[in-house]
gemmi code that builds the backbone of each chain (N, CA, C; Angstrom):
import gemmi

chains = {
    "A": [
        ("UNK", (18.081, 12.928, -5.804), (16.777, 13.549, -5.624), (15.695, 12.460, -5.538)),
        ("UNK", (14.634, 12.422, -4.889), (13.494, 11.693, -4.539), (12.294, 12.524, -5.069)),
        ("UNK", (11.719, 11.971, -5.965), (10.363, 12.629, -5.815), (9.014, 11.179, -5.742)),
        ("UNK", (7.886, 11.345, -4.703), (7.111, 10.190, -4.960), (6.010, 11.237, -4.937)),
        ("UNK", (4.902, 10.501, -5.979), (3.240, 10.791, -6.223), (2.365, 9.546, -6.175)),
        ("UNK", (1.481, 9.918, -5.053), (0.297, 9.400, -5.257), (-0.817, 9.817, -5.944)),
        ("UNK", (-1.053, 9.511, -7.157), (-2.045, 9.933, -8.365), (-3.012, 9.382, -8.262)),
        ("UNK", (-4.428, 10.416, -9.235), (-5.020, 9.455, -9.468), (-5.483, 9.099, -10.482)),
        ("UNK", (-5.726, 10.198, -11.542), (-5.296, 10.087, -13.177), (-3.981, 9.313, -13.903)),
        ("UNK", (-4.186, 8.864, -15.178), (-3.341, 8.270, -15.759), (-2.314, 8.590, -15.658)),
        ("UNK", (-1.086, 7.844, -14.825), (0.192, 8.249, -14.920), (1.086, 8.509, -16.264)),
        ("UNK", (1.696, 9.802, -16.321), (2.486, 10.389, -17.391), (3.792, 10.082, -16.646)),
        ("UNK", (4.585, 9.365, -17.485), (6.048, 8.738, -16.956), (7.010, 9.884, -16.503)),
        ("UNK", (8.375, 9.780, -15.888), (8.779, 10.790, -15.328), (9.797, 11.210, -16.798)),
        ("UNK", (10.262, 12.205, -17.220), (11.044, 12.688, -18.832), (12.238, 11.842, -18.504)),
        ("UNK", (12.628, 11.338, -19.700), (14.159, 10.529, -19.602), (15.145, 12.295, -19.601)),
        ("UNK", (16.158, 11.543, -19.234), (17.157, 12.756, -18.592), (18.031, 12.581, -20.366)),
        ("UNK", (18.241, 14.102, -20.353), (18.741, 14.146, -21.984), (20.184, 14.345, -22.002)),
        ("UNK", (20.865, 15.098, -20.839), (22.005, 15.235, -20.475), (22.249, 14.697, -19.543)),
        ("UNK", (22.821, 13.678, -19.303), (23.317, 13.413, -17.626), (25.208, 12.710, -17.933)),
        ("UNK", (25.459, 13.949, -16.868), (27.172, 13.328, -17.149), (27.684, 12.399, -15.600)),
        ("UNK", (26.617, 12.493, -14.243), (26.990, 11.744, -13.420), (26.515, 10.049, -13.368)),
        ("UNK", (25.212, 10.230, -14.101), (24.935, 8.400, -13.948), (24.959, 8.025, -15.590)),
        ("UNK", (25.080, 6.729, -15.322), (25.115, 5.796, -16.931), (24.186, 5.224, -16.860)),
        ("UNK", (23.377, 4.951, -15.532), (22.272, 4.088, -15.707), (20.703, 4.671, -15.770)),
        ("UNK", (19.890, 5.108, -16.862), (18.424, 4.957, -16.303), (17.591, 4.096, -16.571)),
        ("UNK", (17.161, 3.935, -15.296), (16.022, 2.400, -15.522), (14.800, 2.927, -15.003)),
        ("UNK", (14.094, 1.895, -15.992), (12.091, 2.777, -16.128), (11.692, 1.465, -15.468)),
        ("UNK", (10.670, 1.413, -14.618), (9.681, 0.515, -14.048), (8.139, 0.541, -14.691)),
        ("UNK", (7.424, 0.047, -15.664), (6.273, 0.403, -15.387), (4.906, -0.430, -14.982)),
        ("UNK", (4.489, -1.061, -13.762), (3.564, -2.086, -13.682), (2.587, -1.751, -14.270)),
        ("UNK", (1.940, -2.958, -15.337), (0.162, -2.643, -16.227), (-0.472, -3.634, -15.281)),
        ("UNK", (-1.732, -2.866, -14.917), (-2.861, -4.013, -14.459), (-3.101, -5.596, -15.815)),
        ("UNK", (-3.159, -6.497, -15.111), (-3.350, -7.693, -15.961), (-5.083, -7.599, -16.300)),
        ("UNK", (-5.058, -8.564, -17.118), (-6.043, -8.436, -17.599), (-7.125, -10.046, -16.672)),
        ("UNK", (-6.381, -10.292, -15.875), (-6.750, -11.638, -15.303), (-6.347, -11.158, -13.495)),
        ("UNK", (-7.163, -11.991, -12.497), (-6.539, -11.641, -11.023), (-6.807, -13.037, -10.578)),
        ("UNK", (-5.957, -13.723, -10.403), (-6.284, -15.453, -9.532), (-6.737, -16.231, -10.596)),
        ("UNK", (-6.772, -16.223, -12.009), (-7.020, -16.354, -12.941), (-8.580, -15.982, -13.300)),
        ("UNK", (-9.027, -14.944, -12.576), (-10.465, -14.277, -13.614), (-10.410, -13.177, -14.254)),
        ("UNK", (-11.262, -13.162, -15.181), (-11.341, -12.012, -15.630), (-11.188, -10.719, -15.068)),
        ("UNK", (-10.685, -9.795, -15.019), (-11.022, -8.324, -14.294), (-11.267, -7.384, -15.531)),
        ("UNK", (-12.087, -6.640, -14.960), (-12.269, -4.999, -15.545), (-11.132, -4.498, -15.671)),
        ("UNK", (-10.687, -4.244, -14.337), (-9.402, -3.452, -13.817), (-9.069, -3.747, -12.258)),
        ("UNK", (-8.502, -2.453, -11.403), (-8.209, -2.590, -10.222), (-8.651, -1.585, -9.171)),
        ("UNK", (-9.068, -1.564, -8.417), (-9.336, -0.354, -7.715), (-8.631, 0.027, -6.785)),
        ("UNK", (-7.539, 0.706, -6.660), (-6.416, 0.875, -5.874), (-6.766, 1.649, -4.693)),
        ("UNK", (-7.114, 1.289, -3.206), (-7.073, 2.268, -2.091), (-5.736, 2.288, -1.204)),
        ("UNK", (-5.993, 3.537, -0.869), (-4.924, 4.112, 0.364), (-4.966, 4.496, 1.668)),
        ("UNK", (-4.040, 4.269, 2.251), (-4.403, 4.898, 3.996), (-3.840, 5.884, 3.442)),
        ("UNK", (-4.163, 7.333, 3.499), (-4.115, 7.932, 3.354), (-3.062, 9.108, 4.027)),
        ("UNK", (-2.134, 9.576, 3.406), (-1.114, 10.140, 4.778), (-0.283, 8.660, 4.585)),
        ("UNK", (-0.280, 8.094, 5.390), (0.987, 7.309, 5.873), (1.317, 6.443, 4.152)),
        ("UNK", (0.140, 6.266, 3.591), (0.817, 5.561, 2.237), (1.932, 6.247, 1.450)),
        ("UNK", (1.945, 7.299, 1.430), (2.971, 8.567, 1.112), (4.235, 8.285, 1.677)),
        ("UNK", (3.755, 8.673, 3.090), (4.892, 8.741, 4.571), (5.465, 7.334, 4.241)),
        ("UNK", (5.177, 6.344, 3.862), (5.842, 4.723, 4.008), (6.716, 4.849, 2.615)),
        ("UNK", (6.041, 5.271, 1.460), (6.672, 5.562, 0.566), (8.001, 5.928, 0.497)),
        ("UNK", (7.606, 7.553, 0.863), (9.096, 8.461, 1.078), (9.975, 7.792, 1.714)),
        ("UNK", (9.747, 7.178, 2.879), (11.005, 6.769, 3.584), (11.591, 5.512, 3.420)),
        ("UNK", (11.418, 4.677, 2.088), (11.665, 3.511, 1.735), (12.240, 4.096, 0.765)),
        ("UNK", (12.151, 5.104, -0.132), (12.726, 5.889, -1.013), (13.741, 6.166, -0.837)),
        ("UNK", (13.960, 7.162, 0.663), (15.075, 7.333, 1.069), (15.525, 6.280, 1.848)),
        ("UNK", (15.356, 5.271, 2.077), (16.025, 4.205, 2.619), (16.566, 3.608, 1.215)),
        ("UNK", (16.354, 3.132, 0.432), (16.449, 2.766, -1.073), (18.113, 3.730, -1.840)),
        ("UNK", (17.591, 4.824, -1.495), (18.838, 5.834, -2.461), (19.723, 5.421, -1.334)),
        ("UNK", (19.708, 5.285, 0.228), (20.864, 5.254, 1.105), (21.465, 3.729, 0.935)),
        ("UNK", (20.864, 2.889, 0.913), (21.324, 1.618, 0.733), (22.080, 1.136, -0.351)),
        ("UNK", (21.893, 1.655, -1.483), (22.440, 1.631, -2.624), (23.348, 2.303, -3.262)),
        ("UNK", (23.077, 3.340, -2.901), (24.182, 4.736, -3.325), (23.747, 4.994, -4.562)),
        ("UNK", (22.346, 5.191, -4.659), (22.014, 5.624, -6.293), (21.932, 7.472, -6.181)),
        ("UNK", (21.317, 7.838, -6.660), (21.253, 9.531, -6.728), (20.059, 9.932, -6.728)),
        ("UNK", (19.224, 9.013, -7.949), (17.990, 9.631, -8.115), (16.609, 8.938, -8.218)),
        ("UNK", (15.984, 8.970, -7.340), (14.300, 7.521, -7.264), (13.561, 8.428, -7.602)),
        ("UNK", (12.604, 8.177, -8.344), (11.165, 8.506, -8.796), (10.115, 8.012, -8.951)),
        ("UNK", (9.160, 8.247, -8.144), (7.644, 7.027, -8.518), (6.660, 7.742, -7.630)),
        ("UNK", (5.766, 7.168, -9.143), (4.117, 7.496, -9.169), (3.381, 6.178, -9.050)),
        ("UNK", (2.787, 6.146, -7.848), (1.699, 5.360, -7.925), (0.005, 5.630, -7.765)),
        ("UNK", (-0.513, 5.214, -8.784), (-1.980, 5.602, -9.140), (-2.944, 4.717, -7.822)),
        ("UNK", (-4.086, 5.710, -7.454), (-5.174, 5.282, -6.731), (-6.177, 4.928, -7.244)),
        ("UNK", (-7.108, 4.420, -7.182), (-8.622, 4.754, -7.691), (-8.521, 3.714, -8.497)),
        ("UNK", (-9.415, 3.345, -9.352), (-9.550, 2.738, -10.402), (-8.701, 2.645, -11.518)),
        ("UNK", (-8.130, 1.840, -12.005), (-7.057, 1.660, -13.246), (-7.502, 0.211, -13.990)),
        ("UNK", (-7.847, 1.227, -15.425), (-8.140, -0.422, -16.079), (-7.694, -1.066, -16.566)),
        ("UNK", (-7.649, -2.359, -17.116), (-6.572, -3.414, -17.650), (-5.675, -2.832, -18.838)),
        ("UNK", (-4.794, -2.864, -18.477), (-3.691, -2.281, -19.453), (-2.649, -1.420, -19.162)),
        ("UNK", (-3.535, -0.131, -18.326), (-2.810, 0.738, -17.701), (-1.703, 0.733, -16.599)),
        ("UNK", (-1.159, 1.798, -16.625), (-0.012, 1.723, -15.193), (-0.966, 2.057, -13.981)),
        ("UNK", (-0.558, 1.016, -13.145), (-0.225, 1.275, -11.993), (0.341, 2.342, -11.154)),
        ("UNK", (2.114, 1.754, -11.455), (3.184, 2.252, -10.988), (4.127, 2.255, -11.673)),
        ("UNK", (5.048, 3.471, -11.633), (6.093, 4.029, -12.489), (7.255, 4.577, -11.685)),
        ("UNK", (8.409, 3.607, -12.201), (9.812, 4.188, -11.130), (10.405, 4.336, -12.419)),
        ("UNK", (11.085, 5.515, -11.546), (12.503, 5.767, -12.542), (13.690, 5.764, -11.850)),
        ("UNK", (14.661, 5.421, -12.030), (16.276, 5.160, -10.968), (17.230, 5.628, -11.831)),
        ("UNK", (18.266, 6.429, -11.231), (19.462, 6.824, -11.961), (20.654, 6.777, -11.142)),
        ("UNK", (21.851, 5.629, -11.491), (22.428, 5.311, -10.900), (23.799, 5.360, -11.949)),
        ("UNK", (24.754, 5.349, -11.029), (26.114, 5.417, -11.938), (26.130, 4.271, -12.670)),
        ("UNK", (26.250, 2.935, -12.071), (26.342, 2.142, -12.897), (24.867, 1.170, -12.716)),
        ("UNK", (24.610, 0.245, -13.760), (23.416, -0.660, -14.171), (23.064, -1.304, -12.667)),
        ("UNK", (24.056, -1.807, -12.234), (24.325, -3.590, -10.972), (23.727, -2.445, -10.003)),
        ("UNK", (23.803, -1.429, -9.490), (23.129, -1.024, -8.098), (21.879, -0.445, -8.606)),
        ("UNK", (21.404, 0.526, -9.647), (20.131, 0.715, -9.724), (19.081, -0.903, -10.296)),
        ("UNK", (19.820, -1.503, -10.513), (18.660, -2.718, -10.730), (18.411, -3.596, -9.439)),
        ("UNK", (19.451, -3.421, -8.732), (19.133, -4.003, -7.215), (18.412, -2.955, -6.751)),
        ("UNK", (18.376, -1.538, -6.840), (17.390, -0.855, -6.134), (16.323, -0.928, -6.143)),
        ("UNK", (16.117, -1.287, -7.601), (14.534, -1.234, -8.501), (13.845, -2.465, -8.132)),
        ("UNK", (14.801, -3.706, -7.639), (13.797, -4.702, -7.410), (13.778, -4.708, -5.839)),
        ("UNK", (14.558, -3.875, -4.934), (14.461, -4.379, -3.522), (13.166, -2.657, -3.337)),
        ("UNK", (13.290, -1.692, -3.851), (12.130, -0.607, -3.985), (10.594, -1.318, -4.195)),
        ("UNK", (10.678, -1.932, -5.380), (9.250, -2.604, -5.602), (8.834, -3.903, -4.344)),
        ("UNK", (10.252, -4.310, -4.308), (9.555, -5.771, -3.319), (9.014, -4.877, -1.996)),
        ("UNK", (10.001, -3.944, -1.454), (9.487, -3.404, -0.185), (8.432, -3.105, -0.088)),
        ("UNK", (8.104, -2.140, -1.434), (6.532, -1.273, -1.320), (5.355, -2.321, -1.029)),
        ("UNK", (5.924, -3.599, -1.665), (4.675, -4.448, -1.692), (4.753, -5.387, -0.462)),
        ("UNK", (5.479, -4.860, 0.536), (5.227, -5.366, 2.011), (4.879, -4.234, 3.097)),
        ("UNK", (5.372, -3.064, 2.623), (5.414, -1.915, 3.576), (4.073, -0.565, 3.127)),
        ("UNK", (4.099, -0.872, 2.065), (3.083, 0.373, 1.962), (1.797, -0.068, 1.723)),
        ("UNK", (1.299, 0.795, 2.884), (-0.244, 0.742, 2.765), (-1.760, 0.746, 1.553)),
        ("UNK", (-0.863, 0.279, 0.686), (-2.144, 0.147, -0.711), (-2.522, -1.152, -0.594)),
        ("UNK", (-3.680, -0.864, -1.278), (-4.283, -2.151, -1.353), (-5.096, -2.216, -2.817)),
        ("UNK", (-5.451, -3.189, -3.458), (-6.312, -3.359, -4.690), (-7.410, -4.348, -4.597)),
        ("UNK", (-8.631, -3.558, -4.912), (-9.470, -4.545, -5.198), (-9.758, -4.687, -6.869)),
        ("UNK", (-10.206, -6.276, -6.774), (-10.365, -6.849, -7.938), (-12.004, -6.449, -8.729)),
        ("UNK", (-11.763, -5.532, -10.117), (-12.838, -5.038, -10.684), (-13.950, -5.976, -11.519)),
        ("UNK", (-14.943, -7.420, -11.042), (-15.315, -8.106, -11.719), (-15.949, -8.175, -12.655)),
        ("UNK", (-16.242, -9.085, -13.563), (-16.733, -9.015, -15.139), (-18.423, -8.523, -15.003)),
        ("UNK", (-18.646, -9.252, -13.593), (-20.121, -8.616, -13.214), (-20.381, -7.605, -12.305)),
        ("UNK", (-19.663, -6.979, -12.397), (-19.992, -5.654, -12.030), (-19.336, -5.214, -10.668)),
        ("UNK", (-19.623, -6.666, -9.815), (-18.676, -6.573, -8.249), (-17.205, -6.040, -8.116)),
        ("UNK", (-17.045, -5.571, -6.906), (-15.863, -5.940, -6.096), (-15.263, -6.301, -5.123)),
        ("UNK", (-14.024, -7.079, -4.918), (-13.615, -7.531, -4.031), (-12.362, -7.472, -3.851)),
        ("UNK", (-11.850, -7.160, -2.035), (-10.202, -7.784, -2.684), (-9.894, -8.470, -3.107)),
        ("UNK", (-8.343, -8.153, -3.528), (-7.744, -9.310, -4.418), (-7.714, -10.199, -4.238)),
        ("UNK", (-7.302, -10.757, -2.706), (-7.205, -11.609, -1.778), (-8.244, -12.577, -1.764)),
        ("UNK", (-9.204, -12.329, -1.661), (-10.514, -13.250, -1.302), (-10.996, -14.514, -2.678)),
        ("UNK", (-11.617, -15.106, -2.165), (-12.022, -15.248, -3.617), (-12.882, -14.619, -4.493)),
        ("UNK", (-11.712, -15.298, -5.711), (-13.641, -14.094, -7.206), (-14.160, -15.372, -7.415)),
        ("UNK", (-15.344, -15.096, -6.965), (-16.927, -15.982, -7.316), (-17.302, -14.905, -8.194)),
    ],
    "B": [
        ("UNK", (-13.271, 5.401, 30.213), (-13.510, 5.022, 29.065), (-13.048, 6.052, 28.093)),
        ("UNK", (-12.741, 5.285, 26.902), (-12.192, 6.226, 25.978), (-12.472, 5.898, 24.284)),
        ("UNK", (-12.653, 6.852, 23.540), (-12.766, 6.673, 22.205), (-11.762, 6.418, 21.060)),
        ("UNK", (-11.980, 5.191, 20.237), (-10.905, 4.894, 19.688), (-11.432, 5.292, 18.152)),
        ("UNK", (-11.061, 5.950, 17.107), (-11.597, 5.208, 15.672), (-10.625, 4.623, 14.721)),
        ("UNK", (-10.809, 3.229, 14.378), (-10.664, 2.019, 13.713), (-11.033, 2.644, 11.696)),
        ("UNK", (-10.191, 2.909, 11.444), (-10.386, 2.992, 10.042), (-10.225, 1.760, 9.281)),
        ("UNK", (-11.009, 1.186, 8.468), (-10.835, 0.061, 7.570), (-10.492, -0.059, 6.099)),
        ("UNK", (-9.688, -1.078, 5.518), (-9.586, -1.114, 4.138), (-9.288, -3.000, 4.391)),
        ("UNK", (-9.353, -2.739, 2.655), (-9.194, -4.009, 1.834), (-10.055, -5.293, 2.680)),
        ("UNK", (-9.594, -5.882, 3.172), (-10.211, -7.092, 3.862), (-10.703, -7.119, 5.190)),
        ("UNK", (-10.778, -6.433, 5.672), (-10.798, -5.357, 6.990), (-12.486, -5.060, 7.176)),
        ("UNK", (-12.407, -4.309, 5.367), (-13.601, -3.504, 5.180), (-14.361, -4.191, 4.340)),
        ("UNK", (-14.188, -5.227, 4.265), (-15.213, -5.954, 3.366), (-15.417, -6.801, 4.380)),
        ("UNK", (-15.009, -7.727, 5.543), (-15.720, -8.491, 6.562), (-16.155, -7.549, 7.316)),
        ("UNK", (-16.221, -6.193, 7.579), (-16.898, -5.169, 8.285), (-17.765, -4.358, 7.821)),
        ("UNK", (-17.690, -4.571, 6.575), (-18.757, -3.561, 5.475), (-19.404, -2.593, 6.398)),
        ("UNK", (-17.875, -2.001, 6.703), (-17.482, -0.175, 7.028), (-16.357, 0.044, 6.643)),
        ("UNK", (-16.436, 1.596, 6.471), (-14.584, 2.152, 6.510), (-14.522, 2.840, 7.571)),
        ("UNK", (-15.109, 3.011, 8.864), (-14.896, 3.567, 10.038), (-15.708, 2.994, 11.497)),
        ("UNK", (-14.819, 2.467, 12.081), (-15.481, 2.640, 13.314), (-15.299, 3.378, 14.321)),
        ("UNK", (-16.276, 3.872, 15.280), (-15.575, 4.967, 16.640), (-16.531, 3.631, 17.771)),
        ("UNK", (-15.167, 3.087, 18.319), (-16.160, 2.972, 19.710), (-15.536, 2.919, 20.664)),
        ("UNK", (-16.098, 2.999, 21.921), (-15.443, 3.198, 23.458), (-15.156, 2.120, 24.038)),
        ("UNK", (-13.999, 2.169, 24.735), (-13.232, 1.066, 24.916), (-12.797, 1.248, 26.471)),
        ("UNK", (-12.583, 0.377, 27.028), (-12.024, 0.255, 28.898), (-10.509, 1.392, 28.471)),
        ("UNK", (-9.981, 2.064, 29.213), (-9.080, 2.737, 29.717), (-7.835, 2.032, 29.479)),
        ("UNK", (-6.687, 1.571, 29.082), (-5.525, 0.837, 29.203), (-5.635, -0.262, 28.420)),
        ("UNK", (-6.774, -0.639, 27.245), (-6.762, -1.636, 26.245), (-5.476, -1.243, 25.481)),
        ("UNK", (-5.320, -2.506, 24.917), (-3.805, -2.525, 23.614), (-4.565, -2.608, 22.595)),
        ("UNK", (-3.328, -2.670, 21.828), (-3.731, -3.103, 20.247), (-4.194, -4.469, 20.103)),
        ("UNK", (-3.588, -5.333, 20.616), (-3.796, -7.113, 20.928), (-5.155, -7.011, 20.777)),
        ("UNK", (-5.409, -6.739, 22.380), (-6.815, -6.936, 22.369), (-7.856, -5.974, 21.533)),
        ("UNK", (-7.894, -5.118, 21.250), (-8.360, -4.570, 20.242), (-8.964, -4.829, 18.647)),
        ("UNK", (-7.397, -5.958, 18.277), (-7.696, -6.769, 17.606), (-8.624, -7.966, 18.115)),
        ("UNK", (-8.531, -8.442, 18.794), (-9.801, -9.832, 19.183), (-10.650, -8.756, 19.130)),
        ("UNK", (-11.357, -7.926, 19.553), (-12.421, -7.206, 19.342), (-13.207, -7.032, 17.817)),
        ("UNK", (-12.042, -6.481, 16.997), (-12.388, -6.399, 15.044), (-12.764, -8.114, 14.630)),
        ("UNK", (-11.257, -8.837, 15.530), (-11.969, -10.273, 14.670), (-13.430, -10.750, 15.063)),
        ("UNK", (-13.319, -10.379, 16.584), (-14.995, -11.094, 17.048), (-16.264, -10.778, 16.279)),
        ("UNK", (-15.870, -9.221, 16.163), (-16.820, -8.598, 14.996), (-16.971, -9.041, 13.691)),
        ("UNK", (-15.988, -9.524, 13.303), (-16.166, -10.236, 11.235), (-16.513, -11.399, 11.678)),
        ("UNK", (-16.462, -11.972, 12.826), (-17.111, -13.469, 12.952), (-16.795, -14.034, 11.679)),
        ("UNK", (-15.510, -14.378, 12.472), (-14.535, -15.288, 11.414), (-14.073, -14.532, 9.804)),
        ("UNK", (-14.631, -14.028, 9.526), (-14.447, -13.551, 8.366), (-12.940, -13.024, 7.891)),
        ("UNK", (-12.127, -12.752, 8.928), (-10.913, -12.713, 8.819), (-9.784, -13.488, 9.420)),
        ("UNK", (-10.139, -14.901, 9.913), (-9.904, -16.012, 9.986), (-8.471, -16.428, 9.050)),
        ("UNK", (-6.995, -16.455, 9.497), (-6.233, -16.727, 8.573), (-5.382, -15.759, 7.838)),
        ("UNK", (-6.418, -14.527, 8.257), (-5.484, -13.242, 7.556), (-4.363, -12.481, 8.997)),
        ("UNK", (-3.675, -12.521, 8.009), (-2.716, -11.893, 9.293), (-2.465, -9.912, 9.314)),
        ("UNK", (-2.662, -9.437, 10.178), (-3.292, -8.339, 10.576), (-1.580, -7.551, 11.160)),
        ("UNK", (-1.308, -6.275, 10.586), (0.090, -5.397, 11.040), (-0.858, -4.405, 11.881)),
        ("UNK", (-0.437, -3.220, 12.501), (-1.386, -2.445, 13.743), (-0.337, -1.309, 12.906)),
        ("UNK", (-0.952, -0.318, 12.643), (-0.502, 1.152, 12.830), (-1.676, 1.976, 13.220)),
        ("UNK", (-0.863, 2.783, 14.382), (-1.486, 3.941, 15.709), (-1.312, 5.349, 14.817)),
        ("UNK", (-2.479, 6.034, 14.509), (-1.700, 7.178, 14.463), (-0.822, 7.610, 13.107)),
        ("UNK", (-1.220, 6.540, 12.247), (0.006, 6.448, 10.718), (1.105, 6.050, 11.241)),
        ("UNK", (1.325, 5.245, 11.770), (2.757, 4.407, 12.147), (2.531, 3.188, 12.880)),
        ("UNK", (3.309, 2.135, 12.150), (3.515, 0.985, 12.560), (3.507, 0.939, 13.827)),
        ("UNK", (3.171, 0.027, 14.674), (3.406, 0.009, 16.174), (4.004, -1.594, 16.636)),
        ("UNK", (4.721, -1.760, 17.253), (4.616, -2.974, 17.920), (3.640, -4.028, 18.604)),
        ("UNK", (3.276, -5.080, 18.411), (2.440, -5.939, 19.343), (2.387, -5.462, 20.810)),
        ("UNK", (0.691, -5.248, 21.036), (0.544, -5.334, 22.717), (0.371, -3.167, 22.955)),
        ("UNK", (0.785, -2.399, 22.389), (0.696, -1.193, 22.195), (-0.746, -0.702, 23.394)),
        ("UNK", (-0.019, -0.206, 24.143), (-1.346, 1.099, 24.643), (-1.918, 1.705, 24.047)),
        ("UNK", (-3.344, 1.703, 23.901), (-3.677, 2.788, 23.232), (-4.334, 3.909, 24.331)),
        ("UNK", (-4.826, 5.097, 23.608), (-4.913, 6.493, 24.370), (-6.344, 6.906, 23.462)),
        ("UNK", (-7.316, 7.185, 24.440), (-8.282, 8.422, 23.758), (-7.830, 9.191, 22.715)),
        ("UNK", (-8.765, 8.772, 21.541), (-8.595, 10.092, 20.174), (-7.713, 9.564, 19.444)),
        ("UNK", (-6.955, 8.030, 19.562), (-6.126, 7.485, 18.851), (-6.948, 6.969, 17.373)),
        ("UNK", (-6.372, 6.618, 16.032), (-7.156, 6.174, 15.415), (-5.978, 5.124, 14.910)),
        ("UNK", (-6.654, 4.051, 14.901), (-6.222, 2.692, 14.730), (-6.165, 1.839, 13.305)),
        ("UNK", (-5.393, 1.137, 12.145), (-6.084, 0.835, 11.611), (-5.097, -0.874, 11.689)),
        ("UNK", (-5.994, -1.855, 11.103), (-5.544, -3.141, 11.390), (-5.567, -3.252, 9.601)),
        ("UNK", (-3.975, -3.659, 9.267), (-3.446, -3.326, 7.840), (-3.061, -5.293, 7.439)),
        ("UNK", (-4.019, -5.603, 6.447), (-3.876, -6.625, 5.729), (-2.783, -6.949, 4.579)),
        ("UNK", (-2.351, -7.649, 4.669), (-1.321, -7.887, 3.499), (-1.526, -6.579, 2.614)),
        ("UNK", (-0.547, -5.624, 2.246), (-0.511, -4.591, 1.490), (-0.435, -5.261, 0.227)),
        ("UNK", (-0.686, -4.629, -0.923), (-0.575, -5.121, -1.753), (-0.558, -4.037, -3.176)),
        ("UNK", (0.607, -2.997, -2.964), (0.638, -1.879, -4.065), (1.541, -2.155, -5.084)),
        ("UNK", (1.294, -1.743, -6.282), (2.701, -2.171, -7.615), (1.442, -2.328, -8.629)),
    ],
}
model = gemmi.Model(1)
for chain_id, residues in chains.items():
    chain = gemmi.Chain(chain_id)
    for i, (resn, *xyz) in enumerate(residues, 1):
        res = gemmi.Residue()
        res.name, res.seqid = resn, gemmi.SeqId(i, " ")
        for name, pos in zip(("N", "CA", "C"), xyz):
            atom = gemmi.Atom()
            atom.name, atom.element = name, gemmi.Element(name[0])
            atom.pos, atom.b_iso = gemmi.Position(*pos), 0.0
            res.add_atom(atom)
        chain.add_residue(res)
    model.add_chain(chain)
structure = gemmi.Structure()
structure.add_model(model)
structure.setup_entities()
């Protein structure tokens, strides 16, 4: 099963599974905004989206992800909008028969998203600005 | 002539300080050139950044036709997690 959310309130993690007799493995992902970006201070992050296709890029890396691997079950929430230092980001959950393929999922899932999907973050500064991450913080 | 709109984010929209453009364009422009058009506009400001094209919510290939009523956006290093 696949489920993905784009949120924009504080992500509530997905329930650990209390019975499961087909996988042995569940693995939790959860990225916290740092409290630093290029080494400055930040507030937080301000997460935007293309809207529509950030979803659409999602899902189908999802299901590219469960097909490549042979896991069963991907789950992830990723937050929009503003998130302040500490908080999640992003939250995967993977359930796989054994450990060795859902942890290759979990890191080739995250590396993809962060080439393929359309989010972006800007950096929340100590004075009040913002900018992307990318640029410099003056 | 035909109308294109150019939606902007992240670095896009901060050397353009917009999140939308609509403007009319010659008949049979690509994406290529389209792009020299956004960079001429940040005058330099995006100098170095390397720019992906999705038509429409989908990736497109280099050089792409575009069509009246298309909306374009020129996608900067993503950067979600």
């Amino acid at each position: 099963m696949i489920k993905i959310e784009i949120v924009r309130k504080l992500i509530t993690p997905f329930p650990s599974v209390d019975f499961e007799t087909q996988d042995g493995a569940e693995l939790v992902f959860n990225g916290h905004v740092r409290a630093t970006e290029h080494g400055k201070k930040i507030t937080g992050l301000e997460y935007e989206q293309y809207e529509g296709m950030a979803e659409h890029e999602l899902k189908r890396l999802a299901e590219e992800t469960v097909k490549i691997f042979r896991i069963h079950d991907l789950y992830c929430r990723h937050r929009i909008g503003i998130v302040k230092v500490g908080e999640i980001s992003l939250h995967v959950m993977i359930l796989s028969k054994h450990r060795k393929e859902g942890l290759s999922a979990l890191e080739y899932f995250i590396a993809e998203l962060k080439k393929t999907v359309p989010i972006w973050k800007w950096a929340m500064l100590m004075n009040g600005k913002k900018i992307p991450s990318k640029c410099h913080l003056n | 002539m035909m109308k294109i709109k150019i939606k902007c984010f992240s670095q896009v929209k901060y050397a353009l300080e917009t999140d939308e453009l609509i403007l009319e364009l010659e008949s049979g422009i690509t994406t290529d050139a389209l792009q020299n058009v956004i960079r001429e506009k940040a005058n330099g400001k995006l100098d170095g950044i390397s720019l992906r094209v999705a038509v429409n919510q989908k990736y497109v290939k280099a050089n792409t036709n575009l069509k009246d009523g298309d909306e374009v956006v020129f996608i900067p290093p993503v950067q979600g997690g």
